[in-house]
C-alpha positions in Angstrom: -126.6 -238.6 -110.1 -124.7 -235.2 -109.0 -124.8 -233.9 -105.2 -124.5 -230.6 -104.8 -123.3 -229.2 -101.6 -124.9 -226.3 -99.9 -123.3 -225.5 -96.2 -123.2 -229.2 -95.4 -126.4 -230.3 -97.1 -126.2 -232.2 -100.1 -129.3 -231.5 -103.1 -129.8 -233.2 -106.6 -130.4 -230.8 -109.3 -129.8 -227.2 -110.1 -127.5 -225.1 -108.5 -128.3 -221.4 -107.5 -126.8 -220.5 -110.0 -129.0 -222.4 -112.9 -125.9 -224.8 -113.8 -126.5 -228.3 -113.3 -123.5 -230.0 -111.5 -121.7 -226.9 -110.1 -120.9 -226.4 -106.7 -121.5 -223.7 -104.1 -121.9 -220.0 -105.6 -121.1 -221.5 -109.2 -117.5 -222.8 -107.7 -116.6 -226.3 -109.0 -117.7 -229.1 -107.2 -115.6 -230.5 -104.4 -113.8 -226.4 -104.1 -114.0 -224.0 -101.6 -116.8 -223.5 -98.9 -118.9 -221.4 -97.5 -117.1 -219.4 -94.6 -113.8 -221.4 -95.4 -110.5 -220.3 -95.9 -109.8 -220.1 -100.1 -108.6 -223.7 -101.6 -109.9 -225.5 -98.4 -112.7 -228.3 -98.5 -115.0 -228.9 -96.0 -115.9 -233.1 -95.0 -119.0 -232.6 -97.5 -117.5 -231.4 -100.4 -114.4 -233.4 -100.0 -117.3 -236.7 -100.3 -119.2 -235.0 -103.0 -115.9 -234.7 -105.0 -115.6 -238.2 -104.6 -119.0 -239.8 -105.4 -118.8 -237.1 -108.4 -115.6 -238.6 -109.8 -116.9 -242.1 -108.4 -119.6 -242.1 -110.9 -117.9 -241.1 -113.8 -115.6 -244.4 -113.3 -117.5 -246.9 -115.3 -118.5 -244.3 -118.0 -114.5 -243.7 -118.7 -113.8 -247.5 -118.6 -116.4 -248.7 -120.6 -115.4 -245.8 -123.3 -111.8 -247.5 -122.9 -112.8 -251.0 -123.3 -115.4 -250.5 -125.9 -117.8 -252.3 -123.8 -121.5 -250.3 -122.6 -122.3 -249.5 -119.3 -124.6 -252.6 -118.9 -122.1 -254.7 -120.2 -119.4 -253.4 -117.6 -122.0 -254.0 -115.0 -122.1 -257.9 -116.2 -118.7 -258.1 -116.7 -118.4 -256.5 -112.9 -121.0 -258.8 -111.6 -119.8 -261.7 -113.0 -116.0 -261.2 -111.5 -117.8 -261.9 -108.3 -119.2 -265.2 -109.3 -121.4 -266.6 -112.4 -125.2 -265.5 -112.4 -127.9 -267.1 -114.7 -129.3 -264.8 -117.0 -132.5 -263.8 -115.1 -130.5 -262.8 -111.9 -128.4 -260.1 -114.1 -131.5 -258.9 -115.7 -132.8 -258.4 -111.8 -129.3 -256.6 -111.3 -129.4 -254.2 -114.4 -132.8 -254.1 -113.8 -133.5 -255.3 -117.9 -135.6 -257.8 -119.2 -134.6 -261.1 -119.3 -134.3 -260.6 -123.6 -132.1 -257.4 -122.8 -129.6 -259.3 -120.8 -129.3 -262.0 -123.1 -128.6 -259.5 -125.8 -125.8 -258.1 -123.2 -124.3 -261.8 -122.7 -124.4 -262.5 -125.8 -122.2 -259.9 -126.7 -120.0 -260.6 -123.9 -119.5 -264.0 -125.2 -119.2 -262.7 -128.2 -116.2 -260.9 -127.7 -114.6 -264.1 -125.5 -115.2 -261.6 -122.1 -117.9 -264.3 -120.8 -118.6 -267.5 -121.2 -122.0 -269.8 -120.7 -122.3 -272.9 -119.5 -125.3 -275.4 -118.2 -126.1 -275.0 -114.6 -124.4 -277.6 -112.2 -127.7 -278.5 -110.8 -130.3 -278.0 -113.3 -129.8 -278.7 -117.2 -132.0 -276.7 -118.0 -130.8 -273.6 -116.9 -127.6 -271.7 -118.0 -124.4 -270.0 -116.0 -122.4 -266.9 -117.3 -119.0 -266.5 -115.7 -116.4 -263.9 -116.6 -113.8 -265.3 -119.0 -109.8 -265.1 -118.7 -110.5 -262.2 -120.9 -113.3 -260.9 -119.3 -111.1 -260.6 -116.4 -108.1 -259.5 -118.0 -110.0 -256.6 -118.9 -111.5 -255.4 -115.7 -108.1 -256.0 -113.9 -105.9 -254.1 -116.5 -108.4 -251.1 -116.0 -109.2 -251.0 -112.3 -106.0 -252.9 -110.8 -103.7 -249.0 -111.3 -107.0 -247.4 -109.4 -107.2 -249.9 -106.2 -103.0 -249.9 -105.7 -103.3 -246.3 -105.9 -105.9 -246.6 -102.9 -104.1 -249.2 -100.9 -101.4 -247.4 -100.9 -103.3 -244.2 -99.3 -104.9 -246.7 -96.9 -101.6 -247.9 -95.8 -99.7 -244.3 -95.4 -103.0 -244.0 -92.2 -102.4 -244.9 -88.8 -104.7 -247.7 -87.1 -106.6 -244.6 -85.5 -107.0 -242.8 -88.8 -108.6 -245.5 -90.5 -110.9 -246.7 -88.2 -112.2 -242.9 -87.9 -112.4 -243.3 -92.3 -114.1 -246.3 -92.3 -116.7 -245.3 -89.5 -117.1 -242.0 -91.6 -117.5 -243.6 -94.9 -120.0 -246.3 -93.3 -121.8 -243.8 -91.8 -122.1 -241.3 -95.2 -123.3 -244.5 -97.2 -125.7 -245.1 -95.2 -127.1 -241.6 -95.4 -126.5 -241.8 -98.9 -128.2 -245.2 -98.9 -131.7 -243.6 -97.5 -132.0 -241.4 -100.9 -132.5 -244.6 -102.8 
């Protein structure tokens, strides 16, 4: 989903202009404001740059891997921990026949592997494989050192005035769900 900014509201849709995914006035996203000094962002854009490029993330590593979306997402979900079958289907919000078709390639490729569940036979685990791992790692590892490191060049003050902003924005982001 795109934001667009308008003098510190944020809209889904069309700009003013008729182009979907432009900014203010036609500008690019994330560029210039309203009343604002040429080449300066305001809080609001500055965000809407961010979720903007934050969402085109998985596209660009799933086009680099060769792997979909979903299976990015199960890949993703599975780094955290294994899932049976059903939960990632609930995740991806896929049928339970979809999922399998997404595991199955997954395991296919030596990215996942399944297993029976420790506590009933019945039922199977998925976990991320070395691979599987590998993969994610060798494409997201460069993006996360690059965002330590800005994290690291802010004072204690500075972050804790970040993280109260961010915390804040998801949750005002989190209401449009």
């Amino acid at each position: 989903m795109r934001y667009l900014v308008s003098e510190g509201s944020a809209a889904s849709g069309v700009g003013a202009n008729g182009a979907a995914g432009r900014g203010l006035e036609g500008q690019d996203p994330g560029h210039g404001a309203v009343g604002a000094p040429a080449g300066e962002r305001t809080t609001s854009q500055a965000l809407r740059a961010l979720t903007v490029v934050s969402a085109a993330v998985p596209g660009a590593v799933a086009r680099r891997t060769g792997l979909s979306h979903n299976e990015l997402a199960v890949l993703e979900l599975l780094a955290e921990g294994p899932h049976g079958p059903s939960e990632l289907a609930r995740s991806l919000d896929v049928t339970t026949a979809a999922a399998s078709g997404i595991v199955d390639r997954l395991v296919a490729r030596g990215h996942a592997e399944r297993s029976a569940h420790p506590q009933d036979r019945r039922r199977t685990v998925v976990a991320v494989s070395a691979s599987g791992r590998e993969t994610l790692v060798a494409e997201l590892m460069p993006m996360f050192e690059a965002l330590r490191q800005l994290e690291e060049e802010l004072s204690v003050d500075e972050r804790e005035v970040v993280r109260g902003y961010l915390e804040r924005a998801t949750e005002a982001m989190r209401r449009a769900l």
